[in-house]
N, C-alpha and C positions, 0 to 999 in steps of 0.2 A: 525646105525639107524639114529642117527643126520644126517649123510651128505646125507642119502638120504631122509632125512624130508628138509633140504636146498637145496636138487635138486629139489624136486616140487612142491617149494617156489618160484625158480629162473628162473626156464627155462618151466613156462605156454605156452600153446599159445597163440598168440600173434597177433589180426588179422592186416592181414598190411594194413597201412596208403598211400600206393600206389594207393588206388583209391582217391586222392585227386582231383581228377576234378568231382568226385560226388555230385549231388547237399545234401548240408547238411540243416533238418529241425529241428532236434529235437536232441538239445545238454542237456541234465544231468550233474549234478555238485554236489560235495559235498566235506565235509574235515571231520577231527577228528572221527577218527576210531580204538579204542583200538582195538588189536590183538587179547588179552583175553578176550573180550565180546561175548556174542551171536551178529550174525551180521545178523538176517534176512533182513532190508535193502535191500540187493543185490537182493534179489529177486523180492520185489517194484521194483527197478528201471530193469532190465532185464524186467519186463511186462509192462514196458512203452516204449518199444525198441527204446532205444534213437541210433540217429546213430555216434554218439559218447560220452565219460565220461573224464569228467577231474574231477582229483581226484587234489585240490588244497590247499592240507598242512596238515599235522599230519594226514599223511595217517599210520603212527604206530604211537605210544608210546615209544620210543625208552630210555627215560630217566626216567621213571616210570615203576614199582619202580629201584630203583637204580643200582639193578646188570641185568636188561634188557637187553640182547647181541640183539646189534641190529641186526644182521642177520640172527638170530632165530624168531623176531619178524617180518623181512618181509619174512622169510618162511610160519609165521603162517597166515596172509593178504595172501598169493596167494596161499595157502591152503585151503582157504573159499571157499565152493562146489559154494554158489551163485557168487563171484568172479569171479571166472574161468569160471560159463556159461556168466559174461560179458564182460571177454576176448576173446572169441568167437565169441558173440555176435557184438561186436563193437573196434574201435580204443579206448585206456586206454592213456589216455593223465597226467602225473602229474608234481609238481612243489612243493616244501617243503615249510614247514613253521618251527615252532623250535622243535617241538617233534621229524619228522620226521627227523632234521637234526643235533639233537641230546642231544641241551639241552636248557631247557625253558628259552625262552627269548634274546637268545643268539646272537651273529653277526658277525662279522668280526675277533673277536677275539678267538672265539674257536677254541681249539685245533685241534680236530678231524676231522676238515670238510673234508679234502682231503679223508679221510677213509669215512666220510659219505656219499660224494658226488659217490664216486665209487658205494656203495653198492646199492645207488638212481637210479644210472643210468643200472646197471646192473639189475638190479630188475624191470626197465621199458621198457630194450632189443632194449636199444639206443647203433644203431652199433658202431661199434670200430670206421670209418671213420666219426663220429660224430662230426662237430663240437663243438658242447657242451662241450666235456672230453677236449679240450683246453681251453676253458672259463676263468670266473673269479667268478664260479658259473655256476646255470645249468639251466641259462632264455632260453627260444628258442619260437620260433614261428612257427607256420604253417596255410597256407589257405587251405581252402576247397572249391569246388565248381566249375561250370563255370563261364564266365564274365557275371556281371547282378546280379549275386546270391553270391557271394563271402564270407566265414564265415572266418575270420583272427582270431585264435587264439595266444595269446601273453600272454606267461609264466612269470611274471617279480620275478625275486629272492630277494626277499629284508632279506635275513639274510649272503650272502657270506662277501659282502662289507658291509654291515650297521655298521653305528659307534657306538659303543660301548665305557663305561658304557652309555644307560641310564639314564638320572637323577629323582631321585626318590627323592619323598617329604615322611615326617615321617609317620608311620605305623598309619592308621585313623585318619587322617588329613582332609582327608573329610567323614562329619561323613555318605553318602550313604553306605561308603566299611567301617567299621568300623576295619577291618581285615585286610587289604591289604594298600601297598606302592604303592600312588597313581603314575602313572607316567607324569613328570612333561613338559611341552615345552620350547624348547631350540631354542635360537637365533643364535647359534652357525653355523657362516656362514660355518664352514669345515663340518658341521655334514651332511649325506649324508645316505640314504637309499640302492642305487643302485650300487653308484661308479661310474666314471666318463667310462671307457670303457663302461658298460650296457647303458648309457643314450644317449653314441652315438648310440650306437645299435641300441633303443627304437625308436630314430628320422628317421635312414634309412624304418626302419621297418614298420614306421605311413605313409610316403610316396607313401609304396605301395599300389595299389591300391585294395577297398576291398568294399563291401558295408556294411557290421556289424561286427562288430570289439569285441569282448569279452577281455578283459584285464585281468586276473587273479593274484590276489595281495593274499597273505597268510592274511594278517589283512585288516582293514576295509580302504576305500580310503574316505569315505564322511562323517561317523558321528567321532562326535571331543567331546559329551559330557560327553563320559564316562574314565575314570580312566588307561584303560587298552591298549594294544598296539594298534595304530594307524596312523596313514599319517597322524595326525594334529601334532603328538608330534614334529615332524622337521617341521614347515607351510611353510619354504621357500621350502624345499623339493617337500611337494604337490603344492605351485605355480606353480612349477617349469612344475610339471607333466602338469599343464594344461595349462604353458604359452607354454608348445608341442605341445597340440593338438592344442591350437590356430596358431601357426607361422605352423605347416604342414596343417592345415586344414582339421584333418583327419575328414570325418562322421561314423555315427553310432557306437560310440565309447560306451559300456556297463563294468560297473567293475564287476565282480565276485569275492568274498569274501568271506574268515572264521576265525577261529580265536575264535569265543566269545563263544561255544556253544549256539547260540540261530538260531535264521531266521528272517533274519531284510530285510528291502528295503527301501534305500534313496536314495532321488535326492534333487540336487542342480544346479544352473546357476555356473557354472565357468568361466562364459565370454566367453565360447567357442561357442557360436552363436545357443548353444541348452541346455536342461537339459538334466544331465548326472547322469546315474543312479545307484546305487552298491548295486548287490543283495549278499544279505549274506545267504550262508546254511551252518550251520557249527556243526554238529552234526548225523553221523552217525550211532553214537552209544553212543557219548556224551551230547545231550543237555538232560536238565531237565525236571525227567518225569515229575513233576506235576507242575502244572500253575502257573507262578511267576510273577508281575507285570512289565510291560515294564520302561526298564529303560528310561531316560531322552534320546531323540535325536532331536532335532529339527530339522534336513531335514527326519524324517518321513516319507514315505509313506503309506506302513502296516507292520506290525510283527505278527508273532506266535512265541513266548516267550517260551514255553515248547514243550516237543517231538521231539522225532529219526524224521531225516526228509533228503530230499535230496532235491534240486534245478533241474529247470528247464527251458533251453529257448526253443521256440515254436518258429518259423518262417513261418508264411503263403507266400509262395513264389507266390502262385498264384492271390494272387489280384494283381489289379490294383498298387495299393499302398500296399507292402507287411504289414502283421502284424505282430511283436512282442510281445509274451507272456510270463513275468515273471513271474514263478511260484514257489512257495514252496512247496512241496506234503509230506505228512505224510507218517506212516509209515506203513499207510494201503494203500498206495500209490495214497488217497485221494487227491486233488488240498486244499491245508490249508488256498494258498490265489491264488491271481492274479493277475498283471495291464497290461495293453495293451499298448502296441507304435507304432502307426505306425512310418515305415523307415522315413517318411516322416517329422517325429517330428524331427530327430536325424541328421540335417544337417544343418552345418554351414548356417550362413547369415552373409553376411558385416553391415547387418544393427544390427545385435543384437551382435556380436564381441566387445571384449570390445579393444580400441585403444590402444598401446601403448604409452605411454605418450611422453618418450625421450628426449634427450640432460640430462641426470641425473633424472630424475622428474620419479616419477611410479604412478602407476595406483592405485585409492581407495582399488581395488584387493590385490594388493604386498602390500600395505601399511599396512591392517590388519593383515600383518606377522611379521609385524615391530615393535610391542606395545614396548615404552619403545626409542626406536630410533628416530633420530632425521633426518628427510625426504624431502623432495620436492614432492608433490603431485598435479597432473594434472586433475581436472574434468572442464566440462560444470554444472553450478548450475541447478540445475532441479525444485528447490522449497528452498523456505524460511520461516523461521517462525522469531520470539522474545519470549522472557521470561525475564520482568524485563530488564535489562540493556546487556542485552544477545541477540547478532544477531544470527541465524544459515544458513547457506548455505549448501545444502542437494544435494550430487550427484544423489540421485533420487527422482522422483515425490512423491511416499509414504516415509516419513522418518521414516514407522517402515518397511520395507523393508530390509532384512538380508543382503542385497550389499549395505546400504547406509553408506556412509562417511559423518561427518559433521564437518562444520569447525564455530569454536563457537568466536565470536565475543566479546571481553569484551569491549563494547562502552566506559566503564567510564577510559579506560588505554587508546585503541589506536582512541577514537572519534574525539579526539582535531586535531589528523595528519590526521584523514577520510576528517575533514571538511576543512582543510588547503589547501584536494588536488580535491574540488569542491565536496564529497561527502557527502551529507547532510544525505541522505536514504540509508544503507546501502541494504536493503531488493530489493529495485526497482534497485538500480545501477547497484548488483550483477546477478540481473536475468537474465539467457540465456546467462550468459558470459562465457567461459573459464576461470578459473583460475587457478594460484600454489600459493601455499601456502606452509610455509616452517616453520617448528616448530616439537617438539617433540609428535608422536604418545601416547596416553593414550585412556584409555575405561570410557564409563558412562554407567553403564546398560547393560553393555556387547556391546555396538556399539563404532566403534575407532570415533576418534576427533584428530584435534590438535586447540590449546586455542589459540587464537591471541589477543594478548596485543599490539602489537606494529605494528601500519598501513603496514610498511614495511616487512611484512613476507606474503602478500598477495595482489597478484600485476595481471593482466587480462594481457591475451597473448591472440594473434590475430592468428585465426584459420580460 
């Protein structure tokens, strides 16, 4: 009886992914799908006839509770009557996070992954001549569409190589999680998400060419204020990510994300000459039924904090200027929220790219990765203010601006050598200039600085 409940677990239909030159509009997303749940879900998203699903992380439970046989649990997932009409349905795209890959929180150092990974990929009826099954992990990409209309989807693994332990600060330490070991950010130049084989991958793959790009990440890639896994916990790591998109110049670049049980949606400027956006639905059959206050996120856009919910992108191919609609929908497969993009918002400019600085020196960008190190940093001053015997130089025109760097002046250490080398005003001298500056990265208020004492850590280079 077992093996034939894992034969029609294993071997569903499967509709194929060979009409990839069809135009794709309407992509569905979701993660965190306990096995032993009721899963109506599936049937919301089947009456949204998405013309594809990617399922992106703890598509089982596989480590809860603890004698969970993983390949009972994704018998019981493709056992789900609604399931199976969305394998019918549509192309089933997935990518793991750590439930699915076998144990919470886990990375490069788990035992089991070779046995997880098999069951992942057998369970998602990725052929034998698979790339993938050689991998170093189970990232993969594929386009859809004709040229004009291009949907790039890009699976990124961030548990096969991710460096492991960790580091974790004491148990309610911050008193929000009173319960939980916050997890902490590490400067640790080795530490690494991806692994250096997937990031070459990642670079081939931005290259080509596509017009909306979806990136699927198992945790979140843009909010950094909460406690739990993230792309801030490594920051050089996420520079890293989007000193990519800036040197290939991909556009229409979109993150999709879970991980939290909630439905979040942030954007921020990564310098990549647009905002870049990470919708989260991570709950479909895990988020909280009843309404809980949003946590702390500062690139915000909207949330829906409680309920079963599933994601959704919307693609109007037909204007002029296509549109993009990110959506959350419930689990009466109500729209919970919405925001609109057009394609048009999501394309590099030379004029809004942030430069690389070079010859050693980085960008106010990299530099916020650096808190604590000691740097060379490259901006144009955009605006100045004083306070007291305190200069500021502000790499942007608002200096409550979330990209601003400031470089803080302490006149009464380095005035005497300001005015020795003809600079009386530092406010006037410095405006509109290029400068490096060279000192130890620290925070005031949560925005980086480095403190110049000594005239010679802050010198104007000719641009």
């Amino acid at each position: 009886m077992r093996q034939l409940f894992l034969l029609i677990g294993l071997f569903l239909p499967i509709t194929s992914i060979a009409e990839e030159g069809k135009t794709v509009s309407r992509i569905a997303f979701g993660s965190c799908v306990h096995q032993d749940k009721p899963q109506p879900i599936w049937d919301r998203i089947v009456e949204a006839k998405p013309d594809l699903f990617l399922l992106i992380g703890d598509a089982i439970y596989a480590d809860v509770p603890k004698d969970t046989v993983m390949s009972e649990a994704w018998a019981k997932l493709g056992a789900q009557p609604g399931f199976r009409k969305l394998r019918e349905l549509c192309p089933v795209l997935g990518i793991w996070d750590d439930h699915d890959y076998g144990l919470n929180d886990a990375g490069a150092g788990y035992a089991q992954k070779e046995e997880s990974k098999r069951q992942f990929l057998n369970f998602f009826g990725e052929p034998n001549d698979s790339p993938r099954w050689k991998r170093s992990g189970i990232y993969d990409a594929k386009i859809f569409g004709p040229t004009g209309k291009r949907v790039q989807i890009i699976l990124l693994d961030g548990r096969y190589n991710r460096t492991e332990p960790l580091t974790k600060g004491p148990r309610g330490s911050d008193p929000r999680y009173p319960r939980a070991e916050p997890y902490l950010v590490t400067n640790d130049p080795k530490a690494t998400f991806l692994g250096e084989e997937q990031w070459h991958w990642l670079e081939e793959r931005l290259r080509e060419p596509a017009e909306v790009r979806l990136i699927c990440s198992g945790i979140q890639v843009i909010s950094e204020d909460h406690i739990f896994e993230r792309w801030a916990m490594i920051p050089h790591e996420r520079e890293r990510l989007f000193q990519l998109l800036r040197r290939t110049r991909a556009a229409g670049v979109i993150f999709l994300s879970g991980d939290r049980h909630l439905a979040d949606l942030s954007a921020m400027d990564a310098g990549i000459g647009y905002p870049v956006y990470d919708l989260t639905s991570s709950g479909l059959t895990q988020a909280a039924d009843e309404y809980r206050p949003p946590e702390r996120n500062r690139h915000r856009v909207a949330t829906m904090s409680w309920g079963n919910h599933f994601g959704m992108v919307e693609i109007d191919w037909t204007r002029p200027d296509p549109l993009i609609r990110l959506q959350v929908r419930d689990e009466e497969g109500q729209i919970a929220f919405q925001h609109k993009v057009p394609l048009s918002a999501l394309q590099p400019s030379d004029e809004k790219i942030e430069k690389p600085a070079g010859d050693g020196a980085v960008t106010p960008r990299e530099a916020r990765t650096k808190v604590g190190e000691k740097v060379t940093v490259e901006f144009k001053v955009q605006a100045t203010g004083s306070s007291g015997r305190r200069v500021f130089l502000n790499s942007e025109r608002n200096r409550n601006d979330e990209k601003n760097f400031v470089i803080v002046i302490e006149t009464d250490k380095a005035g005497d050598k300001l005015k020795q080398a003809g600079i009386d005003d530092p406010r006037r001298y410095y405006f509109n200039k290029t400068v490096r500056v060279t000192g130890e990265v620290s925070k005031f208020r949560d925005q980086p600085q480095i403190v110049v004492t000594d005239a010679d850590q802050l010198k104007v280079v000719d641009r």
